[in-house]
C-alpha positions as CSV (number, residue, x, y, z in Angstrom):
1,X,-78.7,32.7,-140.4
2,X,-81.4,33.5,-137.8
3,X,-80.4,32.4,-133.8
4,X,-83.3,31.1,-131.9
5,X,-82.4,31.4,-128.5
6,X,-83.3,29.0,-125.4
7,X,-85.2,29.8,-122.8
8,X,-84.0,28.2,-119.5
9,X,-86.7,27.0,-116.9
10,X,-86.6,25.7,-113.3
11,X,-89.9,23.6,-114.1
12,X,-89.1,19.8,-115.1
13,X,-91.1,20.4,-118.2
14,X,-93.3,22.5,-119.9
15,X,-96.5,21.0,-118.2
16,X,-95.0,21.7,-114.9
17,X,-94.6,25.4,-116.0
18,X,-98.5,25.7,-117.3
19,X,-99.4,24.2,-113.8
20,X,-97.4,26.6,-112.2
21,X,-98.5,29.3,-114.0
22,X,-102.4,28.0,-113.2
23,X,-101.9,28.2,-109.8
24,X,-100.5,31.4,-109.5
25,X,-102.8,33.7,-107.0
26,X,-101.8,36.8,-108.8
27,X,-102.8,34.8,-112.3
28,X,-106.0,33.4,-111.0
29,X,-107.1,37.0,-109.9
30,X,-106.3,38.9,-113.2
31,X,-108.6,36.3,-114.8
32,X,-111.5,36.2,-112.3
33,X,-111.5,40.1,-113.0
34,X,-111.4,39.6,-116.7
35,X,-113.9,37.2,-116.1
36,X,-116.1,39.4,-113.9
37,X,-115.5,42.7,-116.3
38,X,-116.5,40.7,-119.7
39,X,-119.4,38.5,-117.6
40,X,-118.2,35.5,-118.7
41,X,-119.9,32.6,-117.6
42,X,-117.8,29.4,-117.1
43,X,-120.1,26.6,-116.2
44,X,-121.8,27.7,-119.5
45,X,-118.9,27.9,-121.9
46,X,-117.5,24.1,-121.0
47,X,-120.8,22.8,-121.1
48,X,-121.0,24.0,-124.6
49,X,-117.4,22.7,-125.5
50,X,-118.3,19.6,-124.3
51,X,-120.6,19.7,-127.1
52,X,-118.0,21.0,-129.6
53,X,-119.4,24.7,-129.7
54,X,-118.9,28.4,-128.3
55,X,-121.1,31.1,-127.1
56,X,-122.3,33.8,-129.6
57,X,-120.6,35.7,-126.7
58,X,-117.2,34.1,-126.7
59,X,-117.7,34.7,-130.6
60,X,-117.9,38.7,-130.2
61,X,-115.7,38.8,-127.5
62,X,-112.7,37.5,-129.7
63,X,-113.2,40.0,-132.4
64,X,-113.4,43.1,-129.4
65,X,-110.1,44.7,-129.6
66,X,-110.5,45.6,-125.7
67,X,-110.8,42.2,-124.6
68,X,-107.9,41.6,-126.7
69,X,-105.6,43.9,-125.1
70,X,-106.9,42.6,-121.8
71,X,-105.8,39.5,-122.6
72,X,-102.2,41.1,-123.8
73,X,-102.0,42.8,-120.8
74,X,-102.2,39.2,-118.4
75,X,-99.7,37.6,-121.2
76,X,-97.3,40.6,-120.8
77,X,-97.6,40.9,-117.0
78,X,-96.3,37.0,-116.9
79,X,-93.8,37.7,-119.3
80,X,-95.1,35.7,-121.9
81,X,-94.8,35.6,-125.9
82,X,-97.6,37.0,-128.2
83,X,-98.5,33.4,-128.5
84,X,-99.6,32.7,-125.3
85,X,-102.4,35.1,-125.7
86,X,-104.7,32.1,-127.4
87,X,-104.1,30.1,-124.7
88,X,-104.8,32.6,-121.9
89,X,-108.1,32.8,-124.3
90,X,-108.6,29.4,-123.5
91,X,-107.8,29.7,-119.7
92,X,-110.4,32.4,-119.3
93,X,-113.2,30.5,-120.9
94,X,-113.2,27.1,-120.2
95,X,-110.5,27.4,-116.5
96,X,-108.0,25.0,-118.3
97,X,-105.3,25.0,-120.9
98,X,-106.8,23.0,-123.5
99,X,-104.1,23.1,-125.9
100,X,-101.2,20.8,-125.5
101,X,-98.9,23.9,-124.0
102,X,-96.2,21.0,-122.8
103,X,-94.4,20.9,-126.1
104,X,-91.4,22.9,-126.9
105,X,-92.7,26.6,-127.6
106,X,-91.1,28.7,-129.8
107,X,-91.8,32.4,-129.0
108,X,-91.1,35.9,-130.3
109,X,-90.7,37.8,-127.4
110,X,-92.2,41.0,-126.6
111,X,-89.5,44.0,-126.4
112,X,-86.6,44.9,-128.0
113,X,-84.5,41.9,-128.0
114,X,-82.7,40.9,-131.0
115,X,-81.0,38.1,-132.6
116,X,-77.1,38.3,-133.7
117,X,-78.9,39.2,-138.0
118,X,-80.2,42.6,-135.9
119,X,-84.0,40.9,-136.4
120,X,-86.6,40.3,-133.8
121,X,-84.8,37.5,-131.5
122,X,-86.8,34.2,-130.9
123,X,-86.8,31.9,-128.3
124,X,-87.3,27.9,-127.4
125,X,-88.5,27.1,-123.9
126,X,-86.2,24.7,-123.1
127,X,-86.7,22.1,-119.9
128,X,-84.3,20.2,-118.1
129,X,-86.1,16.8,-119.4
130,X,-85.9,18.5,-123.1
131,X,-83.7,16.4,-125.8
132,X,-82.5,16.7,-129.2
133,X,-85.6,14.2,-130.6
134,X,-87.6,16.7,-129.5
135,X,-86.4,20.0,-130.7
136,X,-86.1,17.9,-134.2
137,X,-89.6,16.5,-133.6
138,X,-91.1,20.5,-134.0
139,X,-88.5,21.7,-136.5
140,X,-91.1,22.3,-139.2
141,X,-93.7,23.9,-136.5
142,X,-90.4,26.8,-136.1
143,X,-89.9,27.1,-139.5
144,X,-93.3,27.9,-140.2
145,X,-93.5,30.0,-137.5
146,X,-90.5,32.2,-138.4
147,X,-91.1,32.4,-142.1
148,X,-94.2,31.3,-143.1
149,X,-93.2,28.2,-144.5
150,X,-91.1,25.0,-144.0
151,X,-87.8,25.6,-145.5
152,X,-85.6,22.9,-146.5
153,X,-81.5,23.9,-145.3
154,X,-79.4,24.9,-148.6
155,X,-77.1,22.3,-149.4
156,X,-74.2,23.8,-150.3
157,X,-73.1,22.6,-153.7
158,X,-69.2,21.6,-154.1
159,X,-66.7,23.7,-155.9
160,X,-65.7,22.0,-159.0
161,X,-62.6,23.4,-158.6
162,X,-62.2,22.0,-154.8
163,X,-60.5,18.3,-156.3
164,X,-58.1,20.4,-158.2
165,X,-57.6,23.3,-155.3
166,X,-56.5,20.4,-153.1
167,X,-53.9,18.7,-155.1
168,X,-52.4,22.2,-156.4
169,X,-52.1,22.8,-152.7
170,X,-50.5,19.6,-151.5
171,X,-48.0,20.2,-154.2
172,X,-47.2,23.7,-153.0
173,X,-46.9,22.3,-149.6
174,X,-44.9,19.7,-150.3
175,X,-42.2,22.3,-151.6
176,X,-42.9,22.0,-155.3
177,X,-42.8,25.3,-157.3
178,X,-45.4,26.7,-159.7
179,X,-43.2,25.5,-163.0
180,X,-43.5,22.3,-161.1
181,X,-47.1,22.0,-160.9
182,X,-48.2,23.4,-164.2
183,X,-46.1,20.6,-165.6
184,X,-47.5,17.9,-163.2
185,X,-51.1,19.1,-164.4
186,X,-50.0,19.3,-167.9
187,X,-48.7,15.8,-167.9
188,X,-51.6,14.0,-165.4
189,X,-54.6,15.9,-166.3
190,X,-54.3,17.1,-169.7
191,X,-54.8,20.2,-167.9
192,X,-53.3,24.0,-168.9
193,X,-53.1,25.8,-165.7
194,X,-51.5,29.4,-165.6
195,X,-49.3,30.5,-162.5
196,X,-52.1,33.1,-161.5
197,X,-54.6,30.2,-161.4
198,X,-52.4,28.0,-159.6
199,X,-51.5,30.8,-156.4
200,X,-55.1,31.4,-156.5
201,X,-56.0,27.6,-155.8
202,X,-53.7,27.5,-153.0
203,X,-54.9,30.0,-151.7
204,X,-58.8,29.2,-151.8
205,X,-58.1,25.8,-150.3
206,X,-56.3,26.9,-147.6
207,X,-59.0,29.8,-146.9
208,X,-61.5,27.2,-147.1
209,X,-60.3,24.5,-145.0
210,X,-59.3,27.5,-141.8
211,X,-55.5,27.0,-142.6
212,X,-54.1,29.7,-141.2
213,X,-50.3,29.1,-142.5
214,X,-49.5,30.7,-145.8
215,X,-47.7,28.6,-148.2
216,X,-44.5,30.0,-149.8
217,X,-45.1,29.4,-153.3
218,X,-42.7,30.4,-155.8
219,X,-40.6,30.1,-158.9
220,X,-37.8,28.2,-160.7
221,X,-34.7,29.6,-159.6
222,X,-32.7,30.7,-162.6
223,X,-30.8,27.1,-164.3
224,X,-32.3,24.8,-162.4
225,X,-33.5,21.7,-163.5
226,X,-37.4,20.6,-163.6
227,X,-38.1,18.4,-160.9
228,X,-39.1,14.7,-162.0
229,X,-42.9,13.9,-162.0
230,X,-42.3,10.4,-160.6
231,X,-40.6,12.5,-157.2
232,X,-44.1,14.3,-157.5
233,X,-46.0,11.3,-157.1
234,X,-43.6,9.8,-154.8
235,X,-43.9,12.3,-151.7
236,X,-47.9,12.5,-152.7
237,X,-49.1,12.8,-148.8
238,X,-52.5,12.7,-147.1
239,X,-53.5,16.2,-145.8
């Protein structure tokens, strides 16, 4: 199962960290150069969103691979996720984050870092104000992000054999041996059950269910008697 890591802020909430980010001197300088190196004109590219359109320059300057990895390079110096980059876009252009960059982010990092399956680790940024509802509220946007597609959690279908696992090993616990319980079988279920089968169960319940205490299932002793089904049912417990 992938781990999708959180990513712990001191902001409030993830407008709080765009605003802070926006008002960084160091940030507001590496776009003005951008800016001044690309000749972007501001004033000109809102008034033309305003209108819902963009520039035949803004147009070519998204397909230049050097204004790209300028872009990359302002994400990366801020320590931000590939992702960012279209909002940085943004940020140059029209001097705003236009996208809704307050809801719960889910990044793959730049670097190295991995998650606990040895793949590319990813991350949520997390805010003190963040709750449950929300992380459920963009569960589908992280699916999609990580593999392509919304996948639905595998529901793990029960054992048939669990029912019949769980009585075998109440019997064994209870101190019955395995003549003991093939006859209970034979006479409640209509049910042959060998002696191999019937460790086995044991065995896979207690595996199943983190029950760390073997059980010390055995034999007959040699001219004993069968124990009575009725004392079966009798000491039948609740696990």
């Amino acid at each position: 199962m992938r781990e999708i890591k959180a990513l712990n802020l001191k902001y409030a909430s993830g407008d709080d960290f765009v605003e802070a980010l926006s008002e960084k001197s160091e940030f507001q300088s590496l776009i003005q150069t951008l800016r001044d190196k690309w000749h972007i004109d501001v004033a000109s590219e809102i008034h033309l969103m305003d209108r819902n359109k963009k520039s035949a320059h803004r147009t070519k300057l998204l397909e230049n691979k050097k204004f790209v990895i300028d872009i990359k390079d302002i994400q990366k110096k801020f320590q931000l996720s590939d992702q960012w980059s279209s909002f940085i876009n943004e940020y140059v252009f029209i001097d705003f984050f236009a996208s809704n960059t307050g809801d719960l982010f889910i990044e793959k990092r730049t670097g190295k870092e991995k998650d606990v399956t040895g793949k590319s680790a990813y991350y949520l940024r997390i805010f003190p104000e963040t709750t449950l509802d929300d992380v459920l509220d963009i569960w589908d946007q992280v699916n999609i992000f990580i593999h392509g597609k919304k996948i639905k959690p595998k529901r793990k279908k029960p054992s048939k054999k669990a029912p019949r696992d769980k009585e075998i090993y109440k019997l064994a616990k209870l101190g019955f041996c395995i003549e003991d319980i093939q006859n209970y079988f034979r006479d409640q279920h209509r049910q042959e059950i060998s002696f191999d089968a019937i460790i086995a169960s044991a065995n896979r319940f207690r595996k199943k269910n983190g029950i760390k205490e073997k059980i010390k299932l055995g034999y007959r002793k040699n001219g004993a008697e069968p124990t009575d089904l009725q004392k079966i049912a009798a000491s039948w417990p609740e696990l």
